[in-house]
Backbone as CSV, one residue per row, in Angstrom:
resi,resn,N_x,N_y,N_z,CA_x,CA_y,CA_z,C_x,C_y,C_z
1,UNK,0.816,-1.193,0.000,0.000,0.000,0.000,0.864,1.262,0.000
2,UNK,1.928,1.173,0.121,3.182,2.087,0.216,3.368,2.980,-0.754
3,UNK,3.403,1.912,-1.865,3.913,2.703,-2.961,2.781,3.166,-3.682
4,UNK,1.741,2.517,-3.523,0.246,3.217,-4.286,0.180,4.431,-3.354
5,UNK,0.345,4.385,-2.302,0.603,6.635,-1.175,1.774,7.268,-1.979
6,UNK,3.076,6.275,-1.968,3.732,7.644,-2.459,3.440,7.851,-3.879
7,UNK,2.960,7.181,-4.527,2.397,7.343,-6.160,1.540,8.522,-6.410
8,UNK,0.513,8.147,-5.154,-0.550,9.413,-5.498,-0.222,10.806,-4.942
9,UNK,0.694,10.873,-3.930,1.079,12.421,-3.224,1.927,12.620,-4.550
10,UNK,2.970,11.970,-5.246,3.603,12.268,-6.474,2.475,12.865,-7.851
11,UNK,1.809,11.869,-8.030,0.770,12.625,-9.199,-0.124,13.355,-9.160
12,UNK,-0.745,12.865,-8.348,-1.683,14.113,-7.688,-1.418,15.343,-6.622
13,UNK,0.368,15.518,-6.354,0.810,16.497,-5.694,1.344,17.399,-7.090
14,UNK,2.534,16.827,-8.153,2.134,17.384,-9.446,0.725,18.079,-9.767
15,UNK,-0.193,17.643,-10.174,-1.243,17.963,-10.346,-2.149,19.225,-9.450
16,UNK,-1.381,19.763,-8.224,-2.473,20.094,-6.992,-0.914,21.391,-7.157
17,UNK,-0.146,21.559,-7.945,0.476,22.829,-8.131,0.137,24.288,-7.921
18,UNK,-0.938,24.361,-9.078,-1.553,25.436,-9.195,-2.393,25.868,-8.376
19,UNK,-2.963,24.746,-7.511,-4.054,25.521,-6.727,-3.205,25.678,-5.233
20,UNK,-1.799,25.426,-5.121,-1.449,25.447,-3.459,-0.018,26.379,-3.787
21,UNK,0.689,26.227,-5.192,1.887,26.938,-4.929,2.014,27.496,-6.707
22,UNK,0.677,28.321,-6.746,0.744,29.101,-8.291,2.349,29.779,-8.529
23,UNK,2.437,30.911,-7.691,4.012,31.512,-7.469,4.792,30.920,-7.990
24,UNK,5.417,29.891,-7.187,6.389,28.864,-7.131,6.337,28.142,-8.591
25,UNK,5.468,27.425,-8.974,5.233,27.055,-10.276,5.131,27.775,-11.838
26,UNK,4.784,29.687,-11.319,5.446,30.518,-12.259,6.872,30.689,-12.455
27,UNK,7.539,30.314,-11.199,9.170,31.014,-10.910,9.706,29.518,-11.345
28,UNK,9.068,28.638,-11.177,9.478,27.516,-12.043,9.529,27.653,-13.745
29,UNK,8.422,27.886,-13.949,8.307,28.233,-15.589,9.378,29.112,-16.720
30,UNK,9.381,30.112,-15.567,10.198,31.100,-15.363,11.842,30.768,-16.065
31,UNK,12.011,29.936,-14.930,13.423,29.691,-14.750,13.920,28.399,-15.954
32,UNK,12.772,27.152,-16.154,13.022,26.172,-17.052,13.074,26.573,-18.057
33,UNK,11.980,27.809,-18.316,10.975,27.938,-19.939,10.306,26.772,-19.808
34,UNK,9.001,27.267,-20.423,7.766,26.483,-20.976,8.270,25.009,-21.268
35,UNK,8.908,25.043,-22.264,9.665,23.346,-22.287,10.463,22.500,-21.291
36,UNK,11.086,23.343,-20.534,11.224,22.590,-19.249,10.541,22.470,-18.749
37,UNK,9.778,23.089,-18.380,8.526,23.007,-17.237,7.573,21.687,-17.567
38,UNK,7.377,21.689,-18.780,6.227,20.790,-19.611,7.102,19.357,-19.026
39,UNK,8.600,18.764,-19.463,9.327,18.148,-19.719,9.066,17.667,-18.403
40,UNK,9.742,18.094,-17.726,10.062,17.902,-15.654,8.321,17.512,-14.946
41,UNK,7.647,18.488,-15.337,5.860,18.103,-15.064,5.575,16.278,-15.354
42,UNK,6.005,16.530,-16.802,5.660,14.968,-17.158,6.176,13.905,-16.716
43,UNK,7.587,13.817,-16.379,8.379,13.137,-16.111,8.486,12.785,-14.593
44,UNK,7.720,13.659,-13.356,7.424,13.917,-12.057,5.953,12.938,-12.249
45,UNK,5.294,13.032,-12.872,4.212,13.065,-12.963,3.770,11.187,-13.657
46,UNK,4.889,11.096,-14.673,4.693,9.963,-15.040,5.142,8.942,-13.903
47,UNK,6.080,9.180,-13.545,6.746,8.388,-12.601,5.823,8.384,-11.089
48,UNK,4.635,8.883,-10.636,3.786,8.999,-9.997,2.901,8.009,-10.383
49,UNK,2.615,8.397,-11.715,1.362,7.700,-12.091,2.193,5.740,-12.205
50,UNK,2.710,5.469,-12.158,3.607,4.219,-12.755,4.098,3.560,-10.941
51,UNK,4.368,4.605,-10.165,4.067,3.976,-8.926,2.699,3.658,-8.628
52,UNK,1.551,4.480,-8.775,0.139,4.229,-8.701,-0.438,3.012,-9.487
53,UNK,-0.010,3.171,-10.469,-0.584,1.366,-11.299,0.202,0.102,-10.567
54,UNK,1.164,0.494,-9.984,2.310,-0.950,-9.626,1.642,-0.812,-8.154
55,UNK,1.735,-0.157,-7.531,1.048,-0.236,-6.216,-0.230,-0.576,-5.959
56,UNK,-1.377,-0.254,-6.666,-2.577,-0.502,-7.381,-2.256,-1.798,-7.490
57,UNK,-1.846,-2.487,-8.259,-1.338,-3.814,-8.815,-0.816,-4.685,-7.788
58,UNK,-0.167,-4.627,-6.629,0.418,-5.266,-5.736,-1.008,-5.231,-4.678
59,UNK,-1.276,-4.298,-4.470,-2.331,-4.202,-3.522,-3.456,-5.153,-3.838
60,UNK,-4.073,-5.051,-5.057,-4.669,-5.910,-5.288,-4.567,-7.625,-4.964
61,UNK,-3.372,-7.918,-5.250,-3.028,-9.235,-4.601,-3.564,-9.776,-3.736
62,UNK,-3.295,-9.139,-2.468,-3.864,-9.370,-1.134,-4.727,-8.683,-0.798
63,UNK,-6.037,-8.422,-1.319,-6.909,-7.521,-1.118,-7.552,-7.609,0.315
64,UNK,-7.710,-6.087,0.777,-8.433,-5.846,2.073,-9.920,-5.669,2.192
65,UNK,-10.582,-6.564,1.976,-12.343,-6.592,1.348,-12.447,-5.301,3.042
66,UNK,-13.309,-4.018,2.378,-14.376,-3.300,3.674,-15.585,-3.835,3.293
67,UNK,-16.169,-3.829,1.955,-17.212,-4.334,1.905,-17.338,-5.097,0.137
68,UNK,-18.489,-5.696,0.055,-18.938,-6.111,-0.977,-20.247,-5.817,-1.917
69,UNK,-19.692,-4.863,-2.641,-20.855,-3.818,-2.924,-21.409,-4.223,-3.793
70,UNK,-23.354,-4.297,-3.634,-24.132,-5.283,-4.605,-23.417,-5.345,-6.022
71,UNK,-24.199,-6.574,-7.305,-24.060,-6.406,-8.068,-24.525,-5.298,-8.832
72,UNK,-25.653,-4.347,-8.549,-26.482,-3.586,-9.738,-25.610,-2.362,-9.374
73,UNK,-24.249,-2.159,-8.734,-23.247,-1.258,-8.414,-22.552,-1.624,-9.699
74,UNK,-21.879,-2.403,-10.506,-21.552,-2.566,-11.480,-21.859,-1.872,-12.736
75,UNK,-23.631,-2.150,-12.529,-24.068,-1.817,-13.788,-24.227,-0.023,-13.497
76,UNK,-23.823,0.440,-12.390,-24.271,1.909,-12.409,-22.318,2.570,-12.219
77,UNK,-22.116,1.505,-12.315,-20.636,2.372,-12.518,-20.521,2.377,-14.023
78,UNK,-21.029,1.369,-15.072,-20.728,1.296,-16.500,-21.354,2.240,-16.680
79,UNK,-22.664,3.121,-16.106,-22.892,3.949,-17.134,-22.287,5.253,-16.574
80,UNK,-21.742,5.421,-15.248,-21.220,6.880,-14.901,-19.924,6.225,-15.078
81,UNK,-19.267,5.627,-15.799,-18.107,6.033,-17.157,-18.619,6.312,-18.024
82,UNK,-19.654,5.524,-18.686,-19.879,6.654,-20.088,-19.915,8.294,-19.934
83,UNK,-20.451,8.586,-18.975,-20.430,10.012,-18.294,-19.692,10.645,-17.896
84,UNK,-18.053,9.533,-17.945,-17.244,10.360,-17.347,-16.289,10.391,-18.897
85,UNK,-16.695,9.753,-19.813,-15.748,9.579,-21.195,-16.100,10.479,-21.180
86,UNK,-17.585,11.039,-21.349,-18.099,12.242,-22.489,-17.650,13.575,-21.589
87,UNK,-17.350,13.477,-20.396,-16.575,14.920,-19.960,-15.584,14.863,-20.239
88,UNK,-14.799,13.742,-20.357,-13.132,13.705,-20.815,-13.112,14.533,-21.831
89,UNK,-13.735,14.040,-23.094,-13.871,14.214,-24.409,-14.450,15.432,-24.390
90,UNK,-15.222,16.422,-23.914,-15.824,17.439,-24.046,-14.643,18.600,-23.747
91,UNK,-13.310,17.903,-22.664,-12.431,18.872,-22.407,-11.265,19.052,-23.526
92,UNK,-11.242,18.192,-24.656,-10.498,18.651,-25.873,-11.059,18.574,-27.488
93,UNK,-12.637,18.241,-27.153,-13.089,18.067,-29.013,-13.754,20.187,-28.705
94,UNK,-12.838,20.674,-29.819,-13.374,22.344,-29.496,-14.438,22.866,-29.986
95,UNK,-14.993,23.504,-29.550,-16.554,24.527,-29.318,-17.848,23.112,-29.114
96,UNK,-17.372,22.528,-27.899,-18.431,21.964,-27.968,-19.644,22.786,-26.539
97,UNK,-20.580,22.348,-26.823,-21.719,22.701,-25.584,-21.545,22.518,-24.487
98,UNK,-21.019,21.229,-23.916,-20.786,20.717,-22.598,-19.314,21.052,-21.957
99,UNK,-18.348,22.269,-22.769,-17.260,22.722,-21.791,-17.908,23.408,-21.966
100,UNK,-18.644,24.861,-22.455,-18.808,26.158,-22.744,-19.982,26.055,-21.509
101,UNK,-20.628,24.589,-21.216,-21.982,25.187,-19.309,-20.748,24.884,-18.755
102,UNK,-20.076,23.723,-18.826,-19.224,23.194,-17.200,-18.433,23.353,-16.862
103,UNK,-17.546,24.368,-17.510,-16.183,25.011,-17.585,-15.084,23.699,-17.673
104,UNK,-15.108,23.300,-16.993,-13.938,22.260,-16.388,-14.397,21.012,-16.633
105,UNK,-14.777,20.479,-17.883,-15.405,19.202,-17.962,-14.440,17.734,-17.412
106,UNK,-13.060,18.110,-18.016,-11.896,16.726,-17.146,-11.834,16.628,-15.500
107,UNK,-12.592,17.507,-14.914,-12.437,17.556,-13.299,-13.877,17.304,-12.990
108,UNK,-15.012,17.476,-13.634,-15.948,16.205,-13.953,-15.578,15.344,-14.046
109,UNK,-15.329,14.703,-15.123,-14.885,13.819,-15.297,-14.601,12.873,-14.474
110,UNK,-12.948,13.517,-13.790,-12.165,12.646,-12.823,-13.303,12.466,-11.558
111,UNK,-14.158,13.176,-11.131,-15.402,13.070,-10.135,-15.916,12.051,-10.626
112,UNK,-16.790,11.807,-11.450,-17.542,10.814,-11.717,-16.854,9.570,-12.098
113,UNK,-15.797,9.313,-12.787,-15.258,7.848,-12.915,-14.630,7.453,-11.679
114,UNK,-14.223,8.453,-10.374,-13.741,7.867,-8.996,-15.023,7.395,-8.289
115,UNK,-16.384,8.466,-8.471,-17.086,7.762,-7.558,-17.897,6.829,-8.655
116,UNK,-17.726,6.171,-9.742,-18.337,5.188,-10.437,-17.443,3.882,-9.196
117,UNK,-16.211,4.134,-9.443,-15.221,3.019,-9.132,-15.430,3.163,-7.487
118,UNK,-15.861,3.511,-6.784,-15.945,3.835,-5.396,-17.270,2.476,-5.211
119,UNK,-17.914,3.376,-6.106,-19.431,2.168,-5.819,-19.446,0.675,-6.250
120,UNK,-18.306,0.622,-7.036,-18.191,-0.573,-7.435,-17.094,-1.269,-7.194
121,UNK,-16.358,-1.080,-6.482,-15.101,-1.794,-5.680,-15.339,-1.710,-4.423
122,UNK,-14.969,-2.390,-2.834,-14.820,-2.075,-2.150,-13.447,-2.524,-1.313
123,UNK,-13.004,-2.800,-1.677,-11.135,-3.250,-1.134,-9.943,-1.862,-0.805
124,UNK,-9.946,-1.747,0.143,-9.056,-0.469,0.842,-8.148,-0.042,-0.292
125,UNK,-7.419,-0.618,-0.835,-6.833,0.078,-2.396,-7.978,0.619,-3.016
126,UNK,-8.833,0.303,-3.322,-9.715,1.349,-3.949,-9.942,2.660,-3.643
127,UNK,-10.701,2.233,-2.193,-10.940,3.468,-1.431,-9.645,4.437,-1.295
128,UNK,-8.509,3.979,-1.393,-7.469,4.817,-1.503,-7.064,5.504,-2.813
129,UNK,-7.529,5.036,-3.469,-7.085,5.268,-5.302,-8.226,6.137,-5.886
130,UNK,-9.139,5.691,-5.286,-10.460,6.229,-6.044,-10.668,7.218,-5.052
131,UNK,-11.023,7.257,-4.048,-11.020,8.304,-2.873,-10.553,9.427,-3.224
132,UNK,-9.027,9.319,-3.371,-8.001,10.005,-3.342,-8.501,11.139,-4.435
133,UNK,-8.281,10.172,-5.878,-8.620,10.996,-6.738,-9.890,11.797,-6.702
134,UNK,-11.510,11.660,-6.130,-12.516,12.022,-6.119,-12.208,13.743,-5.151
135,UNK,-11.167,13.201,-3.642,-11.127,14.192,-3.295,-10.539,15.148,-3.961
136,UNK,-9.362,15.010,-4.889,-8.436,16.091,-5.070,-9.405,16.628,-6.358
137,UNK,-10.073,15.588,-7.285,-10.838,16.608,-7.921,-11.743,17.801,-7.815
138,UNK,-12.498,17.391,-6.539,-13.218,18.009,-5.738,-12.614,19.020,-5.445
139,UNK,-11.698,19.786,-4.975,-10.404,20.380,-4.587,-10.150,21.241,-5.638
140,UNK,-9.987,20.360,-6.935,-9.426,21.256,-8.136,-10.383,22.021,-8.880
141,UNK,-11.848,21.206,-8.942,-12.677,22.029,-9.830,-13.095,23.307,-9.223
142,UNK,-13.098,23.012,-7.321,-13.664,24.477,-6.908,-12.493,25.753,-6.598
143,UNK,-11.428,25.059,-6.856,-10.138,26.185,-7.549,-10.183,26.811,-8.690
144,UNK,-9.999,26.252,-9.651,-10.163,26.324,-10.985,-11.515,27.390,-11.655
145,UNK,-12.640,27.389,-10.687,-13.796,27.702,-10.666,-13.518,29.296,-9.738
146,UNK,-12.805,29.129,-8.916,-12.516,30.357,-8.567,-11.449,31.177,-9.357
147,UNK,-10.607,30.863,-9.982,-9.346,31.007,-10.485,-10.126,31.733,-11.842
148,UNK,-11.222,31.147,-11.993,-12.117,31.845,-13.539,-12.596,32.863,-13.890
149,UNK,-13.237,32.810,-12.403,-14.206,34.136,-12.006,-13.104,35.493,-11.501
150,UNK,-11.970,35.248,-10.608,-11.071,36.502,-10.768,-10.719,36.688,-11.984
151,UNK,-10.210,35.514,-13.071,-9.660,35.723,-14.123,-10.836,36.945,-14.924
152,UNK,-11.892,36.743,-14.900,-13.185,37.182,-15.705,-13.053,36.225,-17.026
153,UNK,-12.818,34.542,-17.272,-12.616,33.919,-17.697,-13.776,33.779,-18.646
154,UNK,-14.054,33.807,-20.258,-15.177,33.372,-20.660,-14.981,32.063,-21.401
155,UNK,-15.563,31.239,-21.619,-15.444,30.097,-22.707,-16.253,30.412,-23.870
156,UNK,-15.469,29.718,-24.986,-16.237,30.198,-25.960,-17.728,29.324,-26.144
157,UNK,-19.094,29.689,-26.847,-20.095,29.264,-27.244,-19.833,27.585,-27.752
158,UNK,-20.378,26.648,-27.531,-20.015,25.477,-28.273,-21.244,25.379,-29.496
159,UNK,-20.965,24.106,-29.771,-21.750,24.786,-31.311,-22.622,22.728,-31.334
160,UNK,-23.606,23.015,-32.055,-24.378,21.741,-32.224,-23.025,20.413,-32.804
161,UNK,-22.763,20.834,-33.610,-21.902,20.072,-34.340,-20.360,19.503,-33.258
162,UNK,-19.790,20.438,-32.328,-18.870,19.959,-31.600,-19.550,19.339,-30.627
163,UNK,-20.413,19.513,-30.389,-21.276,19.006,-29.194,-21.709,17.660,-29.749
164,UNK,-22.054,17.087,-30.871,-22.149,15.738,-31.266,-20.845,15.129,-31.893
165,UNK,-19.836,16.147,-32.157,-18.324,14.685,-32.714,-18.252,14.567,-30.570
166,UNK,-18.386,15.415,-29.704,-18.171,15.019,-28.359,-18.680,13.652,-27.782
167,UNK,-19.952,13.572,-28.075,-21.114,12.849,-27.579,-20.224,11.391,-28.470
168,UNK,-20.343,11.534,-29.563,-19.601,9.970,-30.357,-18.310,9.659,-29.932
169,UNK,-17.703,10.807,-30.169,-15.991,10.167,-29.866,-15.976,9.580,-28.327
170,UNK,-16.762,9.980,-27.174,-16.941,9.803,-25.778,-17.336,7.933,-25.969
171,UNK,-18.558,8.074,-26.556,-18.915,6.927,-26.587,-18.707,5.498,-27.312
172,UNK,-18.210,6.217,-28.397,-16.849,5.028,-29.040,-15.758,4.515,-28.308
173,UNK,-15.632,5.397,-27.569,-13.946,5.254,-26.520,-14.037,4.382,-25.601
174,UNK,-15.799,4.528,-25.183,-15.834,3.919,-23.778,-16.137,2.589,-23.849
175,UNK,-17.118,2.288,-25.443,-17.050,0.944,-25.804,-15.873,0.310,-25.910
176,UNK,-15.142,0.613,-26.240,-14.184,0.139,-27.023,-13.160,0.009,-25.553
177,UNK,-13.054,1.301,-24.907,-12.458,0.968,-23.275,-13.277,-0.148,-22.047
178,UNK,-14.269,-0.398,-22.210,-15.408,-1.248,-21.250,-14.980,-2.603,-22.032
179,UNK,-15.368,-2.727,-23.068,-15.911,-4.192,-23.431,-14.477,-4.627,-24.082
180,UNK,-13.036,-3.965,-24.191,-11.687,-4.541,-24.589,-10.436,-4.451,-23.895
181,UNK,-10.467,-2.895,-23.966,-9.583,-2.508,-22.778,-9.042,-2.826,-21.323
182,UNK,-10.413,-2.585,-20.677,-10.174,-2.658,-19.461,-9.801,-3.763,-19.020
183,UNK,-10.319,-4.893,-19.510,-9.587,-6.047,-19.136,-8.292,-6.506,-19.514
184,UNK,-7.637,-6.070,-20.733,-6.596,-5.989,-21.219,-5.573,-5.387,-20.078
185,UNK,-6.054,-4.198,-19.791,-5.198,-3.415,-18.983,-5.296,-3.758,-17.745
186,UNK,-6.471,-3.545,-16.805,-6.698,-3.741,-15.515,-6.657,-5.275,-15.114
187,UNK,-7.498,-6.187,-16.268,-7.752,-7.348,-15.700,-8.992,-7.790,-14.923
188,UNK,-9.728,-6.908,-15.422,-11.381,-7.022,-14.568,-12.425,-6.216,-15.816
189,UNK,-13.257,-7.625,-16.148,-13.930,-7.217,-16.946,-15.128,-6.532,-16.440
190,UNK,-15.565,-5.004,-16.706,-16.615,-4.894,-16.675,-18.136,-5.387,-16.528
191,UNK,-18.193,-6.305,-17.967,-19.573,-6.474,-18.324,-19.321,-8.253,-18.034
192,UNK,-18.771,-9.037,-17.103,-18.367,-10.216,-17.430,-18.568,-10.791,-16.104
């Protein structure tokens, strides 16, 4: 469980920059340039995320059951991923409808696929992995949300047409992530 903690204070302490040490992370920018900064981010950040899957991965082994959460928890986590693809996807297909209401659709996102996986796992690695992430999103969107409104931040109008390549590309992804992927990768089939 060790290395799935220091994984996540690593990626999700990367990640939790801007909202605890903006300054510091300009005088960083500053000092690397933009390409360092980008470079060192990723590389802090990957190596976080790569303790989090291996720790994730070990933990699992010996799992710490808290509880055993019904089956029809399954079927309501498959569909708040589809819900959480289509915010993914809404935060880079451009002028669509659903960034231009929610500002911050990837911090959606990361909300809803932690507490999909919350309701549908219950083994203390979860609650630590999924937790984790639910809180810090929580954290980031109502930063980010403040960070907008001093900015006087507007988004642009989304338009019918970005708003449906959103809605498809979301839902192609997630098929294609649910019913191939995930078991490929994680090792736990969804729908199975």
């Amino acid at each position: 469980m060790t290395i799935l903690i220091l994984g996540l204070i690593i990626f999700l302490g990367m990640h939790s920059i801007r909202m605890i040490a903006d300054e510091r992370r300009t005088a960083l920018r500053m000092r690397f340039g933009e390409l360092g900064w980008k470079a060192g981010y990723a590389l802090i950040s990957l190596l976080g995320l790569v303790l989090v899957v291996h720790g994730y991965g070990l933990a699992r082994q010996a799992p710490i059951v808290l509880w055993v959460p019904p089956l029809p928890m399954r079927h309501i986590a498959a569909l708040l991923t589809a819900i959480a693809f289509v915010l993914l996807a809404a935060a880079y297909v451009p002028r669509n409808r659903i960034k231009s209401s929610l500002r911050h659709p990837m911090l959606l996102g990361v909300k809803v696929w932690a507490l999909a996986h919350l309701l549908a796992n219950g083994n203390l690695a979860d609650l630590i992995l999924f937790g984790s992430f639910l809180a810090w999103a929580i954290v980031c969107f109502s930063a980010s949300r403040r960070r907008d409104r001093a900015a006087g931040t507007v988004y642009p109008a989304g338009t019918m047409g970005g708003t449906l390549a959103t809605l498809a590309i979301a839902l192609v992804a997630w098929a294609v992530f649910a019913l191939w992927l995930h078991e490929r990768w994680i090792g736990v089939r969804p729908f199975g």
